[in-house]
N, C-alpha and C positions, 0 to 999 in steps of 0.2 A: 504493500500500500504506500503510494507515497505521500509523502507532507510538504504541504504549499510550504509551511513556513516551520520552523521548528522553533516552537514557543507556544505558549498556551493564550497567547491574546492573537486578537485577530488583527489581519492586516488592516491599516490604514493608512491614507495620504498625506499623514505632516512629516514636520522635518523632524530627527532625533532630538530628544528632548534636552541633550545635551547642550543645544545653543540655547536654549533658555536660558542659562545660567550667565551667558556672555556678558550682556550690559552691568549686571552685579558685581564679577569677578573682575571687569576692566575698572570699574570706578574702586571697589575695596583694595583689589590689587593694585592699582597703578599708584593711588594713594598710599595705600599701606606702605609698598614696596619703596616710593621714593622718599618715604617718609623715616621708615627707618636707615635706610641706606645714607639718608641725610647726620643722621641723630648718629648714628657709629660712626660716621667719620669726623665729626666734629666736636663730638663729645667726649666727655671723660668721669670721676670717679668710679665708684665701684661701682654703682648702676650700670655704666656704660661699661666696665670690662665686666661683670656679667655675660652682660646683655651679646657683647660681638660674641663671648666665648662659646652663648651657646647657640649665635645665629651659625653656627659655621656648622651645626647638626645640619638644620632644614636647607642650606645652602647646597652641602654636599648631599646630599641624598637627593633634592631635583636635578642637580649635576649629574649625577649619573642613572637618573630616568631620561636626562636628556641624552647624554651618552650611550644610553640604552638604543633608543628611538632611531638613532642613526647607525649604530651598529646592524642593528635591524631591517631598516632603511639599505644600508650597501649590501647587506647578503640575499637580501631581498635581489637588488639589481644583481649581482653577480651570476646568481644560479637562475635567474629568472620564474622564480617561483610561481604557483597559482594559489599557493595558503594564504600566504598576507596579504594577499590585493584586499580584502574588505578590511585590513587592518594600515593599508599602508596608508595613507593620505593622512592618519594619525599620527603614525612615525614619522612625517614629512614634516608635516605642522611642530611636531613636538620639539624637531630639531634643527628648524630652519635658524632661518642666520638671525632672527627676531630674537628666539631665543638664546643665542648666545651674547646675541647684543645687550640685553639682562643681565646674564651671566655675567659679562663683563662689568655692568653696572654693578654689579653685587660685588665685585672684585674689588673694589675702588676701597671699600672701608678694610681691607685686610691687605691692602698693598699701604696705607698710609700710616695702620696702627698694626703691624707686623709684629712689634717686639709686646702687645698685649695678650698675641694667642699662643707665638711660638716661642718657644725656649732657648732656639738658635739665631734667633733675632735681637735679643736682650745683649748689653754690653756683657755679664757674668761669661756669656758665652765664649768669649776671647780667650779665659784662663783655665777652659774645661779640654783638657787632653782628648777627647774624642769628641767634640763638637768644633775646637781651633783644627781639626784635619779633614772636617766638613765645609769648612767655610769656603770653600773655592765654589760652591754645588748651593749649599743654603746660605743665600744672604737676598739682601731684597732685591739687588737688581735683576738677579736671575730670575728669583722668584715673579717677577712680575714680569719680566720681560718672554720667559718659557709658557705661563700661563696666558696669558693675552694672545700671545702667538700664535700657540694652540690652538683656544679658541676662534680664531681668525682663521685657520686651514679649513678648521673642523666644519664652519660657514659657508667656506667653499666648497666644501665636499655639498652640503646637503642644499646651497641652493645650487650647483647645477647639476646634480640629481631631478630636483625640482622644476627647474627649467628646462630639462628635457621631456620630461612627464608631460608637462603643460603642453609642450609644444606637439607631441605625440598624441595626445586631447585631441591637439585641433587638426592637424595635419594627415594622422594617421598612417606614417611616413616609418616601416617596419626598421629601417637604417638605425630610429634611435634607440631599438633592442640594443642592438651591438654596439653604440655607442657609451649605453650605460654600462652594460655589461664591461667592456676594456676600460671604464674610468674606473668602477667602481671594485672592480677586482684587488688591482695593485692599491686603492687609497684603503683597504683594509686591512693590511699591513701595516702602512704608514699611518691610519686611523691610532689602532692599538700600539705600535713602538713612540707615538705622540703623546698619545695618552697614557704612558708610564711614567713620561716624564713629569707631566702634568700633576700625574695622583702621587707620586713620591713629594713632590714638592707640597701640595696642596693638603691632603688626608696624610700619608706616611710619617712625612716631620713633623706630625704633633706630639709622634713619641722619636724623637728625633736620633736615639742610639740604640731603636729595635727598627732592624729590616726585615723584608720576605722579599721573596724573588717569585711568588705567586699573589701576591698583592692585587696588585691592577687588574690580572683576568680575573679576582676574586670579587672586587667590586665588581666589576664590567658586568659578569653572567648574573650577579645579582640585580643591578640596574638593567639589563636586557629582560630578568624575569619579571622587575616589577614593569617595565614599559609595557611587556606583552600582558601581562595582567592586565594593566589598566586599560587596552586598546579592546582587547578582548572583552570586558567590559561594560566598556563605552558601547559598544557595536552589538554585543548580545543580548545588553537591555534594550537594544531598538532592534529588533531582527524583525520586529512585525512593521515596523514606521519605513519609510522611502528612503534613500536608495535599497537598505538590505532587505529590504522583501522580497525582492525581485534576483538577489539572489544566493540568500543563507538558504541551505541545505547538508543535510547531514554527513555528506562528503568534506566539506568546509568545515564545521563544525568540530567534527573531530579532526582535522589536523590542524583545528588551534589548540588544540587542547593535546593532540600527541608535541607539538613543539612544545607548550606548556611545560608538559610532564618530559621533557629531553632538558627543559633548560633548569629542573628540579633536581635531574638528577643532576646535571654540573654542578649546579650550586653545592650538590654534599659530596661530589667527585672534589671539587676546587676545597671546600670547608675541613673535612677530614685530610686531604694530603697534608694543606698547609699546617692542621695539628698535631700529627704525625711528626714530619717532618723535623718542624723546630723544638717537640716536645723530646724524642729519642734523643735529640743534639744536643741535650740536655747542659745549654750553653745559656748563661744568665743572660746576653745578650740578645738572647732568641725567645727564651721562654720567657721573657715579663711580662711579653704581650698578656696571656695565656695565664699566668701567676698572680698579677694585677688584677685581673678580674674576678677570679675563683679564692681570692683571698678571704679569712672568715668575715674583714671587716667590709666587704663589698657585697655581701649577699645578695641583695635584689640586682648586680648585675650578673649574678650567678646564676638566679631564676631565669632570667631575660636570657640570656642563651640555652640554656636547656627549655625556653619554652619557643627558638628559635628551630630547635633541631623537630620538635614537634609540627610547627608552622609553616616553617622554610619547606621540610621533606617527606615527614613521615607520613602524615596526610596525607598531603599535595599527592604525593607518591601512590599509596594504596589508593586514594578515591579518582585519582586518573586512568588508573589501571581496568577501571569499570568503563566499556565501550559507549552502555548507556548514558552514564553523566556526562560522556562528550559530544552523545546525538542530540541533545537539547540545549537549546539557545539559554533557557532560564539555569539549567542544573550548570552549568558550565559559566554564568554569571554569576550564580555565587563562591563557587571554588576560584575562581580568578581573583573576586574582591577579598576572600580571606587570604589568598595568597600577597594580595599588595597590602593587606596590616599587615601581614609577620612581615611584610618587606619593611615597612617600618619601624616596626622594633629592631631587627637586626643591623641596620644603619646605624639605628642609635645605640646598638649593641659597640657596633664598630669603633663610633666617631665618637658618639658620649663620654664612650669612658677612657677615652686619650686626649681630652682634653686639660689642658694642665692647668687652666686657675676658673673651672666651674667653681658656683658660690658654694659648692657642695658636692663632697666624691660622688654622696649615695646618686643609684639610677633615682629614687621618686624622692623629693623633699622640693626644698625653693627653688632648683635651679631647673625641674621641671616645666615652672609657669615659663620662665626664657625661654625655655627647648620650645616649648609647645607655640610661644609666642612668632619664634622664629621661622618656625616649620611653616605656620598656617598661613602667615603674614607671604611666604618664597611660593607654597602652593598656589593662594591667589593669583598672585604675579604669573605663574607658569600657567595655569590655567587662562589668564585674559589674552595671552600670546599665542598660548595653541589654539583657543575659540576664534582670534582674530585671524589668525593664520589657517585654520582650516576650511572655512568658508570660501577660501578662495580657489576652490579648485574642487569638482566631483565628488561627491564620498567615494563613488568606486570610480577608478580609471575607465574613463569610455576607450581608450585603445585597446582594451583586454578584454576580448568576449568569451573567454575560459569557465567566469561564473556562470553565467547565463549558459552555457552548456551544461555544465556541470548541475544545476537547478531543473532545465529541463527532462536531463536521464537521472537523478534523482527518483531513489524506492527504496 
């Protein structure tokens, strides 16, 4: 038997409800956002190093939803996929050059109060034997100069990804296949060897004398699982609304939800090696990450990761495993949204607690209301840029008439 739609509402003719929320998230967002970005760069006592300490949570965690979107975004072009087309105009939007132009906004209050977050930016630093043999790598010109830059490639990368989409909208001129395809192949390489640099300077120097040499992929597949979550989301709560009615079907369905469940299991493929790894090496230098957090006097970020391994995989894991919950638009909306919370906590797993002058070690007490303050304030922001920026172009690609087959042999 086949199903028009897979979802238990019926189809209708509006747009996804997700642009209702646009005119909201651009005035809270644009406000919010230029408002604190104003207030951490200008500011100072202890409210204000609070306040940046713990905006650099909600910063880094849309940072690599953004980085997610675009990683997603080039593998998408590379192999030519037919899974992400109802997802891709989302990873377009999410990581078009708008949003890194944000991003780079956002950069401004941690490029001018450097020595308030990190510990290798402080003069103290000078007469620390393994931070003075750092200093040619962390200091701020680099720091600023590597990160800006970054994001300045990474802009190019996804608008002329974008730019050629569009143009293949209108044209329908099969050349700009292969044209994506040989851009985007080799700039996923240079995407990820960019952005190690980026996440070492950025997230890694916060504990500035512990490394990993699996770091960067370990964010990255995490921020790819939350982008696909969140896209998967977006799109499966409107499977009955215009454009995806016409063409969610069960085929589709489940291979967002088998990518889902591939990018679960890296995350505990990447999660497990890296503790493996530095915990056997049983090297102070490796294991503080790891020792700092499972300390007696850290406990609740102790829960947080063991309720990360829960959230992140073991779920995720077993309930993807079921073919059923990924034939249905609805069942498969909610496994994606409880997958983007634990994507949440485990960022804050990450970031929170290498933080060195939160108002407070514990994960929940006062320096929570910042976390929370920073997080929601960067969402906003991320959200009026992708509503703004998605609008501008199809939900589904008209050059790819792949779903619409796939919808009509659909049973």
């Amino acid at each position: 038997m086949s199903e028009a739609v897979i979802s238990n509402a019926p189809v209708d003719t509006e747009k996804p409800k997700f642009f209702n929320y646009k005119g909201i998230t651009t005035i809270l967002g644009g406000v919010g956002f230029l408002g604190l970005v104003a207030f951490l760069s200008v500011g100072s006592g202890d409210t204000h190093k609070f306040m940046l300490n713990s905006y650099m949570y909600g910063y880094i965690f849309w940072l690599m939803v953004t980085c997610g979107c675009l990683a997603l975004t080039l593998l998408h072009n590379s192999i030519k996929s037919s899974w992400t087309l109802p997802v891709l105009r989302i990873f377009e939007a999410g990581s078009g050059w708008m949003t890194w132009g944000m991003l780079a906004i956002g950069l401004v209050p941690l490029i001018l109060k450097t020595d308030v977050v990190y510990e290798w930016a402080r003069p103290e630093a000078a007469s620390d034997f393994i931070l003075s043999r750092k200093a040619a790598f962390l200091n701020k010109p680099v720091f600023a100069g590597v990160i800006l830059g970054g994001y300045a490639l990474f802009a190019f990368m996804a608008n002329t990804l974008r730019k050629s989409t569009n143009r293949h909208d209108k044209s329908g001129d099969a050349n700009e296949y292969q044209f994506r395809t040989n851009f985007a192949t080799p700039m996923m390489v240079i995407f990820v060897s960019v952005l190690t640099f980026v996440l070492t300077l950025l997230a890694m120097s916060l504990t500035p004398k512990w490394y990993s040499t699996i770091y960067t992929l370990w964010l990255l597949i995490g921020g790819c699982q939350a982008a696909l979550s969140m896209a998967i989301f977006l799109v499966t709560r409107n499977a009955a609304k215009q454009p995806y009615a016409n063409v969610m079907a069960p085929g589709i369905t489940k291979d967002l939800g088998n990518m889902m469940f591939v990018l679960t299991m890296l995350w505990g493929y990447t999660s497990v090696s890296q503790l493996i790894i530095l915990w056997n090496g049983n090297l102070p230098e490796t294991t503080v990450f790891y020792a700092h957090r499972g300390a007696d006097a850290m406990l609740d970020w102790n829960l947080i990761g063991a309720s990360t391994i829960l959230g992140c995989f073991v779920i995720p894991f077993v309930t993807l495993l079921s073919p059923r919950v990924k034939r249905y638009a609805d069942r498969l909306a909610l496994i994606a949204a409880f997958i983007f919370c634990f994507r949440i906590l485990d960022v804050y797993w990450i970031i929170g607690a290498s933080i060195p002058s939160r108002m407070s070690p514990q994960a929940f007490g006062p320096s929570s209301i910042f976390d929370a303050i920073g997080w929601i304030v960067m969402a906003l922001a991320w959200f009026a840029v992708m509503l703004n920026n998605v609008e501008k172009a199809p939900l589904i690609p008209l050059y790819d008439k792949r779903l619409e087959e796939a919808k009509n042999n659909a049973h």
